[in-house]
PyMOL Python script that loads the backbone (N, CA, C, O; Angstrom):
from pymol import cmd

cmd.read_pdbstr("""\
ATOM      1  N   UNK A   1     160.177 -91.169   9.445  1.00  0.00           N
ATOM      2  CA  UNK A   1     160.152 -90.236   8.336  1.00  0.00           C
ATOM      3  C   UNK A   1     159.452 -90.895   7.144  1.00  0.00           C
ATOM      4  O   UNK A   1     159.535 -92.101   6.912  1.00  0.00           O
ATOM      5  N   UNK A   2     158.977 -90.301   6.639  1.00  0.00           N
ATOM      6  CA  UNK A   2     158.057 -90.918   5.223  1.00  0.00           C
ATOM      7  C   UNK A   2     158.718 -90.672   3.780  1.00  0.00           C
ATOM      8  O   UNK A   2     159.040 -89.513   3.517  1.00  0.00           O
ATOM      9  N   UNK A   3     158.839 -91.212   3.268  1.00  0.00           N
ATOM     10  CA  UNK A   3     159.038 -91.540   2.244  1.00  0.00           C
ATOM     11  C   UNK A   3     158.227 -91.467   0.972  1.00  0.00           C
ATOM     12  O   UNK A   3     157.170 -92.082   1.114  1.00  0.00           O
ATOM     13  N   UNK A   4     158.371 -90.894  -0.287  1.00  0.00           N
ATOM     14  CA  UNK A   4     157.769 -90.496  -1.441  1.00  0.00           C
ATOM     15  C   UNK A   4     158.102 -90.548  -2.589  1.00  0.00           C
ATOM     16  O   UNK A   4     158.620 -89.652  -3.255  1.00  0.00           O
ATOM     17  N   UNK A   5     157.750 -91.906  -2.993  1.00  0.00           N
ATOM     18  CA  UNK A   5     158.484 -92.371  -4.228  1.00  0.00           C
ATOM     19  C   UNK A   5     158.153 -91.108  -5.259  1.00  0.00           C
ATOM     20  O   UNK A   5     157.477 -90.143  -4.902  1.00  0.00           O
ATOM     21  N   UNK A   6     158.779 -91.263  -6.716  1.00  0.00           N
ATOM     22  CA  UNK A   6     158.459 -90.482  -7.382  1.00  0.00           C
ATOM     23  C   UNK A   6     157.281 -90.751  -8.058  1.00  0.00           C
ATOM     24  O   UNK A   6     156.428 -89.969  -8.476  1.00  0.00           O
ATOM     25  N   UNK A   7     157.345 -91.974  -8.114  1.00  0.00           N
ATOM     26  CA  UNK A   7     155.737 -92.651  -9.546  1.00  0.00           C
ATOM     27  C   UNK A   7     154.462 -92.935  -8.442  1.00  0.00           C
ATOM     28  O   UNK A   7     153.502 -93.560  -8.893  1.00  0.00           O
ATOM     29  N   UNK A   8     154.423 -92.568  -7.239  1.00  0.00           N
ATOM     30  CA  UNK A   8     153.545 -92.209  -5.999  1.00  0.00           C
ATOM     31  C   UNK A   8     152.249 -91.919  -7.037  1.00  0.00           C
ATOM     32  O   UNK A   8     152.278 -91.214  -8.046  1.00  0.00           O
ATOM     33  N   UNK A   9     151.004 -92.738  -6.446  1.00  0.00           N
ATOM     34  CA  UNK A   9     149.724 -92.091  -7.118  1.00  0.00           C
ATOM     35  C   UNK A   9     149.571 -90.483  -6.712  1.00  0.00           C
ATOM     36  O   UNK A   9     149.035 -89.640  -7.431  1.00  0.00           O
ATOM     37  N   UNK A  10     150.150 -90.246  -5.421  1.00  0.00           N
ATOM     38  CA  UNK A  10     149.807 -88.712  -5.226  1.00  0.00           C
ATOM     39  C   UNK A  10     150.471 -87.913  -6.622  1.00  0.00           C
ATOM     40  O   UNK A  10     149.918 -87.230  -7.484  1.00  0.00           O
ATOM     41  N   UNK A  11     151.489 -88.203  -6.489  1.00  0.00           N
ATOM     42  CA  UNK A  11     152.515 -87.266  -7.433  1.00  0.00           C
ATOM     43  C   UNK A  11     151.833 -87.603  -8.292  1.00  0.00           C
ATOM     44  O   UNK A  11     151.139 -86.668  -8.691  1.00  0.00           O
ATOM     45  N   UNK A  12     151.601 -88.926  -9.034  1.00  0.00           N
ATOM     46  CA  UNK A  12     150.669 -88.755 -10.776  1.00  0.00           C
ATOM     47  C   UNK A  12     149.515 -87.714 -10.618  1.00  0.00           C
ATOM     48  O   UNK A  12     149.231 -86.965 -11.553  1.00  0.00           O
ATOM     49  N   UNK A  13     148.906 -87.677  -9.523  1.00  0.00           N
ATOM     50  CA  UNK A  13     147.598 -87.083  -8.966  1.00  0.00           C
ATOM     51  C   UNK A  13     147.905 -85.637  -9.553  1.00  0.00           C
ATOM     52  O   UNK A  13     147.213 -85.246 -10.493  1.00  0.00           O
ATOM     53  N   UNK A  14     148.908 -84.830  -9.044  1.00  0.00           N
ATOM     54  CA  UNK A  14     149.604 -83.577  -9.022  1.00  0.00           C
ATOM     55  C   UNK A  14     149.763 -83.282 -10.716  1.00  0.00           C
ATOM     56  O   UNK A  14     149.027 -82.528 -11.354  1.00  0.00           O
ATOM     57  N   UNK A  15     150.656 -83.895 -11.149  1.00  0.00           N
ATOM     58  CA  UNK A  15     150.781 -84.110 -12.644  1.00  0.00           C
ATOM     59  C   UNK A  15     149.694 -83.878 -13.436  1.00  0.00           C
ATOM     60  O   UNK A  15     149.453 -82.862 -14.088  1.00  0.00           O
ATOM     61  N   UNK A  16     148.805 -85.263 -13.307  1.00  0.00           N
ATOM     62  CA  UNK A  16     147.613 -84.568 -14.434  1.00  0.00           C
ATOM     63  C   UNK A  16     146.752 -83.054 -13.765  1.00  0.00           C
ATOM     64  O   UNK A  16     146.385 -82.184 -14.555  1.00  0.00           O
ATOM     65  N   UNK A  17     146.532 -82.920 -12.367  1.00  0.00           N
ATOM     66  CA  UNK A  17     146.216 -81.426 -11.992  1.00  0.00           C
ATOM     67  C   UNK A  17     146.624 -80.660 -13.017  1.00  0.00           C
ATOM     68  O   UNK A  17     145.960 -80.254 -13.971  1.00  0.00           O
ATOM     69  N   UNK A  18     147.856 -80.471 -12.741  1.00  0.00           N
ATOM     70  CA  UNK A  18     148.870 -79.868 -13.380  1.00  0.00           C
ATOM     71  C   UNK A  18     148.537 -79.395 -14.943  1.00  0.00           C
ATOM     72  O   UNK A  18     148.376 -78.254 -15.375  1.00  0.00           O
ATOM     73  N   UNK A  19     148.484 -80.828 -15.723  1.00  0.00           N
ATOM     74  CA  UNK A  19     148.267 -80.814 -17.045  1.00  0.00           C
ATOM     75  C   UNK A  19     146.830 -80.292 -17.296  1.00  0.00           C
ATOM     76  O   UNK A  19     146.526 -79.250 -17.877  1.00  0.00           O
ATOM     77  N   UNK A  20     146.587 -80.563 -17.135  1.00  0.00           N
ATOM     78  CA  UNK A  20     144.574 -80.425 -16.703  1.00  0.00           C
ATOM     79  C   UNK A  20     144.372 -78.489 -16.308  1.00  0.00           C
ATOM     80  O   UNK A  20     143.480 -77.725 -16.680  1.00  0.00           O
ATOM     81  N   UNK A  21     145.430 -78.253 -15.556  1.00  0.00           N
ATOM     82  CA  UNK A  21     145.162 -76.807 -15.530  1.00  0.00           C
ATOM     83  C   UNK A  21     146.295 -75.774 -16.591  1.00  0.00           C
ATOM     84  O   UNK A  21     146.270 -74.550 -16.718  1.00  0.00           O
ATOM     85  N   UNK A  22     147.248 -76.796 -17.257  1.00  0.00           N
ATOM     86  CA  UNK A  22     147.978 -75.798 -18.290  1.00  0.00           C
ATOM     87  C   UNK A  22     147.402 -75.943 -19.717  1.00  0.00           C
ATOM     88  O   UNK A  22     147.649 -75.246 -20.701  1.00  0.00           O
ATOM     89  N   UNK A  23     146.179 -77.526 -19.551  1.00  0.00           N
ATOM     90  CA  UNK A  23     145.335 -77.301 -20.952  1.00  0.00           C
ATOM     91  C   UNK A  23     144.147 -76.202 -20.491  1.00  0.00           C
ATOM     92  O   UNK A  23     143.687 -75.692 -21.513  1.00  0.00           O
ATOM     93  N   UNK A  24     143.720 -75.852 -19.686  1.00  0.00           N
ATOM     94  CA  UNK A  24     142.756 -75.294 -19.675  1.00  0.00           C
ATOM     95  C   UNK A  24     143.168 -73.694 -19.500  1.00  0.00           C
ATOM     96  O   UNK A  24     142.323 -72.840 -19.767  1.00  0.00           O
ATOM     97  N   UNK A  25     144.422 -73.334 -19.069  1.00  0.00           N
ATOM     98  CA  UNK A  25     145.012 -71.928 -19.297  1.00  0.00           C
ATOM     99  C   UNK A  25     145.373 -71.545 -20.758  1.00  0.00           C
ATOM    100  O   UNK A  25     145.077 -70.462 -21.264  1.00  0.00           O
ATOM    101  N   UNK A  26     145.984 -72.457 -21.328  1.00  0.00           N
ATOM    102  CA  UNK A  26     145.927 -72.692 -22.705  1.00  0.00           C
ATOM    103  C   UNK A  26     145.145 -72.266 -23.909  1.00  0.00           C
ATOM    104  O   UNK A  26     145.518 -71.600 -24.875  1.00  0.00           O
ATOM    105  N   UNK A  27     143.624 -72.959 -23.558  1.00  0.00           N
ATOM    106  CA  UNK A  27     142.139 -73.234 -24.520  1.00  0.00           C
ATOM    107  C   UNK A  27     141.705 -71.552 -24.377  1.00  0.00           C
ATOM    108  O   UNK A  27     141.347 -70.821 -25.300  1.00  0.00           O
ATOM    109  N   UNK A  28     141.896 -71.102 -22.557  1.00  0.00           N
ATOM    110  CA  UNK A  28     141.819 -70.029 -22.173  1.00  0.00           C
ATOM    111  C   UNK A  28     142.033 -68.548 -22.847  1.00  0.00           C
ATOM    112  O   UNK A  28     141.319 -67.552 -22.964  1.00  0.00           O
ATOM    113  N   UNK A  29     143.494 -68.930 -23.267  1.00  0.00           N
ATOM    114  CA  UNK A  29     144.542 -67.751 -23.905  1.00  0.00           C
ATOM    115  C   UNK A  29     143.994 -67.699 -25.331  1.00  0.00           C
ATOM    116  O   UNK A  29     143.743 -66.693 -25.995  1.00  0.00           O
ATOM    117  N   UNK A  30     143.817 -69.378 -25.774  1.00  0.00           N
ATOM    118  CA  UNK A  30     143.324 -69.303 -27.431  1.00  0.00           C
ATOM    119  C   UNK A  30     142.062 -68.671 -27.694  1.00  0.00           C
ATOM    120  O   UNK A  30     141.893 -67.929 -28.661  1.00  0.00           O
ATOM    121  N   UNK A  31     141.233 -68.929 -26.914  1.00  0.00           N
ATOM    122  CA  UNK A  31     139.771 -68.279 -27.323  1.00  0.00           C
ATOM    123  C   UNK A  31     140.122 -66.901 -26.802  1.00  0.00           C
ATOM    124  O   UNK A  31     139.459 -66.098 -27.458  1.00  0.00           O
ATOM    125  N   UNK A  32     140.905 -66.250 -25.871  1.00  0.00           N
ATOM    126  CA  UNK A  32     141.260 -64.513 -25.637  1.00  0.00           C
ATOM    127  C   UNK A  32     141.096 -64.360 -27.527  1.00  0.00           C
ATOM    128  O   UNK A  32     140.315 -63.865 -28.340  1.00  0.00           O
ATOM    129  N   UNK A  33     142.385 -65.140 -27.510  1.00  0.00           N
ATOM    130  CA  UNK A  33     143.232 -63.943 -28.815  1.00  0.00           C
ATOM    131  C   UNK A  33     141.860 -64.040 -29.837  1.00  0.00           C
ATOM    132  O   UNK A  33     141.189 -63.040 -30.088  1.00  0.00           O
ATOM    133  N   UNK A  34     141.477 -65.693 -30.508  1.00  0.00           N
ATOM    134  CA  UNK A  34     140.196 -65.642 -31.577  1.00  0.00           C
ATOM    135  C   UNK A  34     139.189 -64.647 -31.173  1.00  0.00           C
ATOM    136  O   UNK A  34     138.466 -64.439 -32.147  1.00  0.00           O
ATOM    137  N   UNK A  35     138.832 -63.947 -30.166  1.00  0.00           N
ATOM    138  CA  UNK A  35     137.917 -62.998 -30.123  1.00  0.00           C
ATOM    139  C   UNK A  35     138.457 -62.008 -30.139  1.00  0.00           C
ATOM    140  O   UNK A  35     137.575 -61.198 -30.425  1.00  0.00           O
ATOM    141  N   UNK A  36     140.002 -61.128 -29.933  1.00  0.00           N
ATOM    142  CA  UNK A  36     140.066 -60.580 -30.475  1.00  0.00           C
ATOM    143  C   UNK A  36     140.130 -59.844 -31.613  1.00  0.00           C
ATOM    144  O   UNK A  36     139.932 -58.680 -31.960  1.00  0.00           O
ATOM    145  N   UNK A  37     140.609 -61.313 -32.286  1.00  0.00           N
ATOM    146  CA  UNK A  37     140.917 -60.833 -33.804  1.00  0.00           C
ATOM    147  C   UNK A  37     139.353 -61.072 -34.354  1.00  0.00           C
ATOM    148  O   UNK A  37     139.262 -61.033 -35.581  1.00  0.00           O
ATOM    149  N   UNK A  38     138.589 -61.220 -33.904  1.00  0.00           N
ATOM    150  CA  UNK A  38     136.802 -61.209 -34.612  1.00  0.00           C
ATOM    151  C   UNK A  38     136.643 -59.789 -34.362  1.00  0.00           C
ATOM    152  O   UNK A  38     136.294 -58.982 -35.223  1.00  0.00           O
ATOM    153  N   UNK A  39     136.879 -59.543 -33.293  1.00  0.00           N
ATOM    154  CA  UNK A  39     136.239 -57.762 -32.947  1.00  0.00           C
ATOM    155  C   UNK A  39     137.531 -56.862 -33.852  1.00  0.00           C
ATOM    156  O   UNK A  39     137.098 -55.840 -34.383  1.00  0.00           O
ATOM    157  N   UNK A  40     139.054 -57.139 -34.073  1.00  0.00           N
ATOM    158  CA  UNK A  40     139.400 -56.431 -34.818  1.00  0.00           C
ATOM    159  C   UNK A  40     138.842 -56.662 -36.446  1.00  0.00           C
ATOM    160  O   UNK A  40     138.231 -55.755 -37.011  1.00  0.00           O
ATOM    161  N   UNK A  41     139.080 -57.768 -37.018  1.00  0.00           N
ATOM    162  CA  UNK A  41     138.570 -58.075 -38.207  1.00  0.00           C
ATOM    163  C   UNK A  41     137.068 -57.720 -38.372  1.00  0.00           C
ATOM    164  O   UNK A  41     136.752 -57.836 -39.556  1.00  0.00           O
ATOM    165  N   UNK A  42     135.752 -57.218 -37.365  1.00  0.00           N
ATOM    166  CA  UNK A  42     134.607 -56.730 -37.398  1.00  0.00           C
ATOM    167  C   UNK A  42     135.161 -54.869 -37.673  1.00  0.00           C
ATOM    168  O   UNK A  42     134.680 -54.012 -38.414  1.00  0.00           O
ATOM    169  N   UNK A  43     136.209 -54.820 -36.821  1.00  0.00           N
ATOM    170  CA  UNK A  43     136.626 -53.176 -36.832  1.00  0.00           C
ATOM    171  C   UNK A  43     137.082 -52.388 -38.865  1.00  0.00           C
ATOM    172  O   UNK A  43     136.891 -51.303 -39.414  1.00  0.00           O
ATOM    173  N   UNK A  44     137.578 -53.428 -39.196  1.00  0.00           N
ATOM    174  CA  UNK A  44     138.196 -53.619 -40.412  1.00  0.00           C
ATOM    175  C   UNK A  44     137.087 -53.697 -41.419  1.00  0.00           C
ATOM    176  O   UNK A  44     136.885 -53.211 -42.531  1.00  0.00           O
ATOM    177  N   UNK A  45     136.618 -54.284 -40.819  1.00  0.00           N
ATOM    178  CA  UNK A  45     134.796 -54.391 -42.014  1.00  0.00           C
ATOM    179  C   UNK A  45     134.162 -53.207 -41.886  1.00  0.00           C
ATOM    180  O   UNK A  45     133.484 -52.937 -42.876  1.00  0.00           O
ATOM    181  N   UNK A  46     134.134 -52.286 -40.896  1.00  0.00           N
ATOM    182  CA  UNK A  46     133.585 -51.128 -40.817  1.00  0.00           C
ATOM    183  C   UNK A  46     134.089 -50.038 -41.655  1.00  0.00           C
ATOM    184  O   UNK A  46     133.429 -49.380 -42.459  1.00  0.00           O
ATOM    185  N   UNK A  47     135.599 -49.898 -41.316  1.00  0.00           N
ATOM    186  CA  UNK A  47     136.687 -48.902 -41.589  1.00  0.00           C
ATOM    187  C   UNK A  47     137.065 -48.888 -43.679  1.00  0.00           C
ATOM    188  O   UNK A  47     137.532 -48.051 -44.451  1.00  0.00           O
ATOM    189  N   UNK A  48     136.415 -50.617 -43.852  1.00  0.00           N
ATOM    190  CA  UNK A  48     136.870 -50.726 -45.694  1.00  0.00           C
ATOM    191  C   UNK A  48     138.414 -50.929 -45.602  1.00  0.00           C
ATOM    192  O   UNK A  48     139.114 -50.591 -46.556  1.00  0.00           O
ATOM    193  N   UNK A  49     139.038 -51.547 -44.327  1.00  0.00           N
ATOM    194  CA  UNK A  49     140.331 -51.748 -44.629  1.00  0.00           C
ATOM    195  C   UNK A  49     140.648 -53.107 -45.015  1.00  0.00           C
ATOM    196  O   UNK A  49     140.811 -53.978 -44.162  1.00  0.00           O
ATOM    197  N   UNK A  50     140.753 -53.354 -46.371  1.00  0.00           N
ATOM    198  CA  UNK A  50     140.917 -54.884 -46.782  1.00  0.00           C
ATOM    199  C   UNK A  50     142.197 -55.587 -46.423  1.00  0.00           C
ATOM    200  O   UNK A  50     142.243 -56.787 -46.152  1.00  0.00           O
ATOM    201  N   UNK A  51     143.217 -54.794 -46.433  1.00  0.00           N
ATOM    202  CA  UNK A  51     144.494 -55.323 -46.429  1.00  0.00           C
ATOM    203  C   UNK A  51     144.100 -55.663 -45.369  1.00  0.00           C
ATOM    204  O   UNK A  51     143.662 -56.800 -45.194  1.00  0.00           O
ATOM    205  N   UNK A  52     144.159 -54.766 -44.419  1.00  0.00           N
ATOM    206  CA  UNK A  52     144.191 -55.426 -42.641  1.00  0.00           C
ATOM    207  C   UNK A  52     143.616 -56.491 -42.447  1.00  0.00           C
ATOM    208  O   UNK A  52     144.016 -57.404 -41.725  1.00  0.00           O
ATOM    209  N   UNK A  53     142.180 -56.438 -43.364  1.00  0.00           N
ATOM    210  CA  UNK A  53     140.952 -57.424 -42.886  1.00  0.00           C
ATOM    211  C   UNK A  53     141.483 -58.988 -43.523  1.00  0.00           C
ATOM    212  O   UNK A  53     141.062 -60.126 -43.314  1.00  0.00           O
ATOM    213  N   UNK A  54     142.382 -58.563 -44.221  1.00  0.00           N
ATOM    214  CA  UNK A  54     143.182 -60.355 -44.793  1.00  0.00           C
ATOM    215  C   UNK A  54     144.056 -60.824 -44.171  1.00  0.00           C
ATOM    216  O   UNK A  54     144.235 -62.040 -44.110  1.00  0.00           O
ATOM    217  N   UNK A  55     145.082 -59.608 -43.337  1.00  0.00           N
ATOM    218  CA  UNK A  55     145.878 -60.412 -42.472  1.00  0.00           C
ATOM    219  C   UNK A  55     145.600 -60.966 -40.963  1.00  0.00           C
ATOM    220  O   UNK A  55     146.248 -61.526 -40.079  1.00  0.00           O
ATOM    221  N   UNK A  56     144.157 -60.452 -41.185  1.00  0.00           N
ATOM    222  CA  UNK A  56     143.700 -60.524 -39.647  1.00  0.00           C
ATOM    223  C   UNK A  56     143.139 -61.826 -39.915  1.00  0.00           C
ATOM    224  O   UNK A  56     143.451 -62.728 -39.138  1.00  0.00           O
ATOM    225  N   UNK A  57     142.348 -62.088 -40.898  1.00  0.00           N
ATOM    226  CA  UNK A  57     141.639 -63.506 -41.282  1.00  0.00           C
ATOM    227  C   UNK A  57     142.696 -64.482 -41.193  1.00  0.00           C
ATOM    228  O   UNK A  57     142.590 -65.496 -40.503  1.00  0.00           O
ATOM    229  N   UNK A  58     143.960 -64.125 -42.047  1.00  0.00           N
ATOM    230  CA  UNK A  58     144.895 -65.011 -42.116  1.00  0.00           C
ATOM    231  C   UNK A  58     145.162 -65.974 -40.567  1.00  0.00           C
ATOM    232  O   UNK A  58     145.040 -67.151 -40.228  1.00  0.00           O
ATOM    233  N   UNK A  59     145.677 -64.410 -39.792  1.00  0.00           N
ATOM    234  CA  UNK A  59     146.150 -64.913 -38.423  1.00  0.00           C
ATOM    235  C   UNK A  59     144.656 -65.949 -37.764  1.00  0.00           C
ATOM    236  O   UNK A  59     144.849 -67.071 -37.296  1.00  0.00           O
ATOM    237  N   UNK A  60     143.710 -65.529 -37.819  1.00  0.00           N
ATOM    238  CA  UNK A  60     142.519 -66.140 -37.188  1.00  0.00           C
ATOM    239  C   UNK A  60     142.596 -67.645 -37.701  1.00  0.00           C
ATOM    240  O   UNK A  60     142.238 -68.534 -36.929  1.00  0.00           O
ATOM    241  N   UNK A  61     143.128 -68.014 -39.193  1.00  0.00           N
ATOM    242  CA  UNK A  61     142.446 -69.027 -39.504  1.00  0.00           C
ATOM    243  C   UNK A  61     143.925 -70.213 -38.909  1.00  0.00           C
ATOM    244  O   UNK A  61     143.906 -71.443 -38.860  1.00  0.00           O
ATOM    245  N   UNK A  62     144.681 -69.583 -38.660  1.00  0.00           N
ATOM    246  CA  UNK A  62     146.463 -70.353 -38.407  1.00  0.00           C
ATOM    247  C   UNK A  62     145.939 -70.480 -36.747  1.00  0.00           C
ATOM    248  O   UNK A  62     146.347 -71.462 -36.127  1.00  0.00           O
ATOM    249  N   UNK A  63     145.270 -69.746 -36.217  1.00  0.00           N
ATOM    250  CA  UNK A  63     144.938 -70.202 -34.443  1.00  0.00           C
ATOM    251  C   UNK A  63     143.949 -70.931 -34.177  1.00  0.00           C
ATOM    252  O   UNK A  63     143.919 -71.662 -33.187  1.00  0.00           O
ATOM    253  N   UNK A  64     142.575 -70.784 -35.414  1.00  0.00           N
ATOM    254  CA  UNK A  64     141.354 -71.859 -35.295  1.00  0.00           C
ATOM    255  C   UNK A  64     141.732 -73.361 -35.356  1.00  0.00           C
ATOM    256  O   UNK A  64     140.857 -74.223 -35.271  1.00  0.00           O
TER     257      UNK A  64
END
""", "prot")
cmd.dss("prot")
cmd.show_as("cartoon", "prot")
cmd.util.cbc("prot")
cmd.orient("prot")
């Protein structure tokens, strides 16, 4: 029967995978939302809605 330590190079192997694919789902999700809020905050520039267009900047500049 084989045996599998825990600090095993495989298992580190797995780990950074791991990390390596929850930073890159991550970077993923962040650039979703920053383009949304560009195409809403572009929607807001059209419409003359300032209020909106400040809280939308706001949120954009707290995720950049």
């Amino acid at each position: 029967m084989e045996k599998k330590l825990l600090n095993s190079p495989q298992h580190s192997e797995e780990n950074t995978d791991s990390v390596v694919a929850e930073m890159f789902l991550n970077n993923s999700i962040k650039e979703f939302k920053r383009e949304k809020l560009r195409k809403e905050i572009d929607q807001t520039l059209q419409d003359g809605n300032k209020d909106l267009f400040l809280k939308l900047t706001e949120e954009l500049k707290k995720i950049s």
